[in-house]
Legacy VTK file of the C-alpha trace (Angstrom):
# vtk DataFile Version 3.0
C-alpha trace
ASCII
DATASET POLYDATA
POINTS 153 float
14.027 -10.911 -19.280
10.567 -9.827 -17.959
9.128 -13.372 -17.566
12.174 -14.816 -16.055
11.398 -12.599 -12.555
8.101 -13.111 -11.909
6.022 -10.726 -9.614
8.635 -7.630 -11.197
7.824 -4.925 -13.279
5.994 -5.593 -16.578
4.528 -8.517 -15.719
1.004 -10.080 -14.902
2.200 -10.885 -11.677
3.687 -7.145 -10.654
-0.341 -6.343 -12.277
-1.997 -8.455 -9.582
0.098 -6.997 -7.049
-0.368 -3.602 -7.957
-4.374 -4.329 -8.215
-4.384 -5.564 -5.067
-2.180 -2.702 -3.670
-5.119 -0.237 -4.673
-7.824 -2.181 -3.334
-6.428 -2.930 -0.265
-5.246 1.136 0.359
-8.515 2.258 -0.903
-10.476 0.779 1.421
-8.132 1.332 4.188
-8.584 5.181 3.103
-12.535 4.414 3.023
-13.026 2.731 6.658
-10.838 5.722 8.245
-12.607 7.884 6.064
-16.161 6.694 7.290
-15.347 7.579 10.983
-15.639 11.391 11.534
-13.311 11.721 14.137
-10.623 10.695 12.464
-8.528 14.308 12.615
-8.627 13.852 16.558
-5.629 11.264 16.178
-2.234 12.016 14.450
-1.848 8.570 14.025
-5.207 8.216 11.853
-4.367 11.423 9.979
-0.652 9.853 9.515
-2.462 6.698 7.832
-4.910 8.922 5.501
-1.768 10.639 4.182
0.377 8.294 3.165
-2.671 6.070 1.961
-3.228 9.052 -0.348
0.621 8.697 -2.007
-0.028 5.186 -2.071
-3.298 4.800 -4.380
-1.745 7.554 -6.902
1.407 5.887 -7.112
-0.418 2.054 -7.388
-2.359 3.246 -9.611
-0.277 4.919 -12.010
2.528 1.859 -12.239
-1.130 -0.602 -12.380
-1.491 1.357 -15.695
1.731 0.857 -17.210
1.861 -3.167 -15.856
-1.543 -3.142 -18.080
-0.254 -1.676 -20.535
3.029 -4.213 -20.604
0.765 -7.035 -19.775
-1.786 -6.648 -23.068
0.563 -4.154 -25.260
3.671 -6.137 -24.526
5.721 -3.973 -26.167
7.392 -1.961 -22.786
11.120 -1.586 -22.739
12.545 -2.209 -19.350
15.300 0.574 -18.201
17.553 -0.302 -15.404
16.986 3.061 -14.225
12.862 2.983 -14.037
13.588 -0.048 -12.128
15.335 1.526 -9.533
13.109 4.269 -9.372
9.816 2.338 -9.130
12.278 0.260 -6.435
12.963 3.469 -4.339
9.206 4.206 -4.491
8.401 0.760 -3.688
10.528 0.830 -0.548
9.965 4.226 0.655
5.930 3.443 0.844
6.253 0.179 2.109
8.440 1.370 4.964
5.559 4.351 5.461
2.778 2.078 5.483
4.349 -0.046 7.998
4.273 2.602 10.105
0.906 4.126 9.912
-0.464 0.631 10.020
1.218 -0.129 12.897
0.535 3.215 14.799
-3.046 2.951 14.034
-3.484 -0.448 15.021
-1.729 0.243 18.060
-3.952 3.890 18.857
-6.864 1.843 17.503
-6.314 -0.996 20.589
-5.343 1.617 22.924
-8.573 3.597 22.557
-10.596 0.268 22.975
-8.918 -0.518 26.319
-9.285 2.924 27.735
-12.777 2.296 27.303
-15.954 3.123 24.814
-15.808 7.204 26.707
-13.135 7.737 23.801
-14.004 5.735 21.211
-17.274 3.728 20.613
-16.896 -0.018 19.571
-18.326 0.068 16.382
-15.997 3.415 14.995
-12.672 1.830 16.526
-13.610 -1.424 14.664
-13.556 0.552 11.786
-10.527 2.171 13.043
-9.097 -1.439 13.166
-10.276 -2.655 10.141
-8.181 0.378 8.329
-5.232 -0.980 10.005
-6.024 -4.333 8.725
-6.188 -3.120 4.919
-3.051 -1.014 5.604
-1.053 -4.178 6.564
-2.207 -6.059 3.793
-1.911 -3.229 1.168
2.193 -2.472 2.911
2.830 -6.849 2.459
2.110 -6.514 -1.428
3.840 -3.336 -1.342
6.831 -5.008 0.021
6.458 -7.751 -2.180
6.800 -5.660 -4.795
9.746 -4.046 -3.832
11.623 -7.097 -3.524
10.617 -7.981 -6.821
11.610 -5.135 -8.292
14.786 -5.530 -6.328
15.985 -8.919 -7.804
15.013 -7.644 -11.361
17.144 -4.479 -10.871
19.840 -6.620 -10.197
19.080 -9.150 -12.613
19.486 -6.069 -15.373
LINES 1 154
153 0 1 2 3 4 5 6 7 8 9 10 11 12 13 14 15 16 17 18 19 20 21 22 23 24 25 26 27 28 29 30 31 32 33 34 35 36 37 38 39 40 41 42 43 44 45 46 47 48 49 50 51 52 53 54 55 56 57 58 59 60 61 62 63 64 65 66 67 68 69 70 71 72 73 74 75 76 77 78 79 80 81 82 83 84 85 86 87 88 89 90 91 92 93 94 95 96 97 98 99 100 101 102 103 104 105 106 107 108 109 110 111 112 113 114 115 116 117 118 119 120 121 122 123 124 125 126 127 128 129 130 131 132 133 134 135 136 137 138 139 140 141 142 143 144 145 146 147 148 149 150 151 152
């Protein structure tokens, strides 16, 4: 059942995706991180939070795809699919968000001129926003994937 859906949970594919999750929200957490003014802007203190529930929870179901992927002996339950499905969703719908309202604060800033923000700091402000979109479209991926396996079960 686990190699008939690929990209869901167990599977090489669901390990890629959850690899690339935590890269991608780690260094989204890192270039927000390396600006110091960061706490000035709810938005950019919006993104650092839910980056934070995002590389625990990548990182704990990157373990257990490793684990399927070279142990191979992981029993799929219909309801730790929904589960990891719910979490799936719930942070993909958050990182959306803070992506989106950092890129937007980020672009706002630069257009107001470099008084508020200086060119180099609200490219890394940017560049955040850029790993938070691509960390919330694997994210989503995910979810999806977990969503036809659930209902595959």
């Amino acid at each position: 059942m686990m190699e008939e859906v690929a990209g869901a949970f167990g599977s090489s594919a669901s390990f890629a995706l959850r690899l690339g999750q935590t890269v991608f929200s780690s260094a989204s957490l890192l270039f927000m991180c390396f600006g110091v003014d960061f706490y000035s802007y709810t938005a950019f203190c919006y993104l650092v939070t839910v980056m934070g529930l995002v590389i625990p929870w990548s990182v704990t179901l990157l373990v257990v795809d490793a684990y399927s992927v070279f142990i191979k002996d992981l029993q799929i339950q219909q309801r730790i699919v929904m589960i990891i499905f719910l979490g799936d969703m719930v942070l993909a719908y958050l990182s959306l968000a803070a992506a989106c309202s950092t890129a937007s604060v980020a672009d706002l800033l630069l257009e107001a001129g470099g008084s508020l923000c200086p060119a180099r700091l609200c490219g890394r402000y940017q560049m955040s926003a850029a790993m938070a979109f691509l960390s919330w479209f694997l994210s989503s991926a995910s979810c999806l994937f977990n969503f036809w396996l659930f209902s595959s079960l």
